[in-house]
C-alpha atoms as a printed R data frame, in Angstrom:
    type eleno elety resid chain resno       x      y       z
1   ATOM     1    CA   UNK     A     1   0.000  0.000   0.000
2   ATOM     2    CA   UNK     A     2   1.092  3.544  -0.548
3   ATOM     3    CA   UNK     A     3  -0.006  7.385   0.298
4   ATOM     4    CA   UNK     A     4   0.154 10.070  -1.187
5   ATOM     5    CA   UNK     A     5   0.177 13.795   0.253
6   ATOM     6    CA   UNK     A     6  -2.287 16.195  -1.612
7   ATOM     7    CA   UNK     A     7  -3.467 19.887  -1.662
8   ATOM     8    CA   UNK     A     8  -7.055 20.320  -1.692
9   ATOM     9    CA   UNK     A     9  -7.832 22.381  -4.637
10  ATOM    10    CA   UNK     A    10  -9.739 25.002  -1.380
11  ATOM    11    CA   UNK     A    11  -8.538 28.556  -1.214
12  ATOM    12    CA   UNK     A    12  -8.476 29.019   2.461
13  ATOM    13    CA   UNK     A    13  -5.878 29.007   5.437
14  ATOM    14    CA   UNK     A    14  -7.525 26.445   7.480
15  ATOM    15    CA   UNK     A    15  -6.560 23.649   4.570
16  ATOM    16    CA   UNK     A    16  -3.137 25.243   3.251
17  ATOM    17    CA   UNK     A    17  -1.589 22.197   4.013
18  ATOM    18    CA   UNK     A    18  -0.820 18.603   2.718
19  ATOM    19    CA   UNK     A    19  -3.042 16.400   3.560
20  ATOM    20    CA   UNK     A    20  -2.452 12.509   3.400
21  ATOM    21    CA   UNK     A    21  -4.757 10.037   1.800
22  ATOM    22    CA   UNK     A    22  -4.298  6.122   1.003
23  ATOM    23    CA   UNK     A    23  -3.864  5.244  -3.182
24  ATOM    24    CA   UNK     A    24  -5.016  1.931  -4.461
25  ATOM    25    CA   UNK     A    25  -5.145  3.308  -7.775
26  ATOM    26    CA   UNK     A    26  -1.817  2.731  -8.910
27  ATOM    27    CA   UNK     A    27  -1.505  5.392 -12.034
28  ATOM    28    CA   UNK     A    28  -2.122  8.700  -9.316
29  ATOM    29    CA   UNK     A    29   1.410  9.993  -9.485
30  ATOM    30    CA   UNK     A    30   3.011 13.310  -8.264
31  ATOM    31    CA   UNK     A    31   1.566 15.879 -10.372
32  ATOM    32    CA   UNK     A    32  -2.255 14.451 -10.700
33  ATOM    33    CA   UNK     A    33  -5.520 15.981  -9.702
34  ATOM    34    CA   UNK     A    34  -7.352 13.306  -7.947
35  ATOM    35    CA   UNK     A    35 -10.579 13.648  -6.332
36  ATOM    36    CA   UNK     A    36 -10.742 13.033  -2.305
37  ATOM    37    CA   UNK     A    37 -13.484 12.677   0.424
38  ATOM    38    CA   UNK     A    38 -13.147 15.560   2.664
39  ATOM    39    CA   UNK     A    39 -14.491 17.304   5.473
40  ATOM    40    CA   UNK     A    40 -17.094 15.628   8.057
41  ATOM    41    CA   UNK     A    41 -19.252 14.902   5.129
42  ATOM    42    CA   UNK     A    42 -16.525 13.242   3.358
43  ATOM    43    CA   UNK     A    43 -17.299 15.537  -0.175
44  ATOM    44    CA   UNK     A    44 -15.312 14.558  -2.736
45  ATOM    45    CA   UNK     A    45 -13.316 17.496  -3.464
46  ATOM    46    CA   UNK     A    46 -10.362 18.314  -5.959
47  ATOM    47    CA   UNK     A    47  -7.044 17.944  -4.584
48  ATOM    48    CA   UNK     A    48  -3.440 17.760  -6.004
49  ATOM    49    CA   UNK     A    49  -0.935 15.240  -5.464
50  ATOM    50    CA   UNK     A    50   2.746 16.457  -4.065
51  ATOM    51    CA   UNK     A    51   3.941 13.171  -3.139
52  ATOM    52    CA   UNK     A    52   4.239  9.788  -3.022
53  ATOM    53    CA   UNK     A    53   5.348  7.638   0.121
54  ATOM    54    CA   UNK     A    54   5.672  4.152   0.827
55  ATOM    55    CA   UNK     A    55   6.021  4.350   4.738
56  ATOM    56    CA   UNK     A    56   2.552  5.317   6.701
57  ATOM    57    CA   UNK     A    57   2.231  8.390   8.469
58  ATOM    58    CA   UNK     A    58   2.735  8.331  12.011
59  ATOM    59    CA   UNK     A    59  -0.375  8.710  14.080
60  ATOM    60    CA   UNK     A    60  -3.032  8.540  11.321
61  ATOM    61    CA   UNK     A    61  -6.141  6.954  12.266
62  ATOM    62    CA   UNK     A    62  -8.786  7.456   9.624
63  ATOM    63    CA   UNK     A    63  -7.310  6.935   6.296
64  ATOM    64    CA   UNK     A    64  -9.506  7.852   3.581
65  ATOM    65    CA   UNK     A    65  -8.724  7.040   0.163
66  ATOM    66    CA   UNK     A    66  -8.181  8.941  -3.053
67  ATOM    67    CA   UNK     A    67 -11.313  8.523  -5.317
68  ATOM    68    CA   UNK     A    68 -10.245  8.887  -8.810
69  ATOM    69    CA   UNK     A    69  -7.763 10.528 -11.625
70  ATOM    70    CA   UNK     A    70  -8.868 13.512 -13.592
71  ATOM    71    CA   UNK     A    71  -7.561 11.861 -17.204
72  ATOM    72    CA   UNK     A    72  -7.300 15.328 -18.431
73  ATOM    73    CA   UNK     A    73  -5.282 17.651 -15.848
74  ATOM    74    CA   UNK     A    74  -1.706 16.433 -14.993
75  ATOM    75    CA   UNK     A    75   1.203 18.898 -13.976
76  ATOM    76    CA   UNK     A    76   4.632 18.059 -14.782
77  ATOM    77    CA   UNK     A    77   7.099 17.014 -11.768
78  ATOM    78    CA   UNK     A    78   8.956 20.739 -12.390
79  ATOM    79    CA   UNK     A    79   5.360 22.427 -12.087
80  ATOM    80    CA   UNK     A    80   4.834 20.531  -8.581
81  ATOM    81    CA   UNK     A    81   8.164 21.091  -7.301
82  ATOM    82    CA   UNK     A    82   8.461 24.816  -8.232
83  ATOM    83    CA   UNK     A    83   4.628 24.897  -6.580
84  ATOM    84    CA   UNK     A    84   6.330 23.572  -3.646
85  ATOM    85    CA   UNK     A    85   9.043 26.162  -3.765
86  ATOM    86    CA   UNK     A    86   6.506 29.121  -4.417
87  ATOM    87    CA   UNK     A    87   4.717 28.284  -1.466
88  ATOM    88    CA   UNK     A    88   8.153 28.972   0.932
89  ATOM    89    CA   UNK     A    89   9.472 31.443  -1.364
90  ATOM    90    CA   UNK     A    90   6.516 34.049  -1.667
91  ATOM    91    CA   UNK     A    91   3.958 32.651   1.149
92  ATOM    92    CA   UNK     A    92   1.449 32.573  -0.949
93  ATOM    93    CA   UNK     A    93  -0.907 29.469  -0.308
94  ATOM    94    CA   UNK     A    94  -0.025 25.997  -1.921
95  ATOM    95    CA   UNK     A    95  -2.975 26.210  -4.073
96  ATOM    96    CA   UNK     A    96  -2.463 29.982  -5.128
97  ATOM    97    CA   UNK     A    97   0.970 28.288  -6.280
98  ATOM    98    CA   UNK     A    98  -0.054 25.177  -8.310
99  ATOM    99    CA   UNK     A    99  -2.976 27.541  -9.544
100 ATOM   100    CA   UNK     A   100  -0.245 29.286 -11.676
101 ATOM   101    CA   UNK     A   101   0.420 25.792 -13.641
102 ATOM   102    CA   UNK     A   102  -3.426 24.653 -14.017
103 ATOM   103    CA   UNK     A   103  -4.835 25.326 -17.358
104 ATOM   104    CA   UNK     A   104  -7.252 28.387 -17.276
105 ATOM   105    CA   UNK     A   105 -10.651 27.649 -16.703
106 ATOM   106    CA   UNK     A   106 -10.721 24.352 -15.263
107 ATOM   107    CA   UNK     A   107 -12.716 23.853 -12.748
C-alpha cells in the first residue's frame, strides 16, 4: 500500500496544508488531480498530489482514500516542485501556487 500527500484544490488558510490520503489506484502519481473525500461529510473534493510515500504516516487513524484521476489535468514534476518552492518562497498558499500551472478555466 502507498499514500500520497495532496493539496485540496480550497482557497483558504484552514486547509493550506498537505493532507495525506491512502492510493489503491496505482496510475495517481506526483503531479495528478485526484478527487478526495473531505471534510465531516466526506465531499469529494479536488485535490493535487505532491507526493508519493511508501512508509505510513505516524499517528493517522482514519485513512480515507483517493477517489479517482482527472484523465485530463496532470502537472509536470517541475510544475509541482516549483509549486512547492513558491509556497516557501513568496507565502502565498499551496494552491495559489499550483494555480499558476493549471490550465485556465478548469474547474
Amino acid at each position: 500500500m502507498s499514500y500520497v500527500d495532496v493539496v485540496i484544490d480550497n482557497n483558504t488558510n484552514h486547509t493550506d496544508r498537505l493532507f495525506t490520503y491512502g492510493r489503491k489506484l496505482e496510475d495517481v502519481r506526483p503531479g495528478d488531480r485526484v478527487r478526495v473525500p473531505f471534510g465531516p461529510y466526506n465531499a469529494p473534493r479536488p485535490a493535487y498530489v505532491c507526493n508519493i510515500s511508501e512508509v505510513p504516516p505516524e499517528g493517522i487513524k482514519n485513512l480515507k482514500w483517493v477517489k479517482d484521476r482527472d484523465e485530463e489535468i496532470r502537472l509536470g514534476d517541475i510544475a509541482i516542485q516549483m509549486s512547492l518552492w513558491m509556497k516557501r518562497r513568496y507565502f502565498c498558499r499551496y494552491i495559489e501556487a499550483i494555480h499558476c500551472f493549471t490550465p485556465s478555466g478548469s474547474p
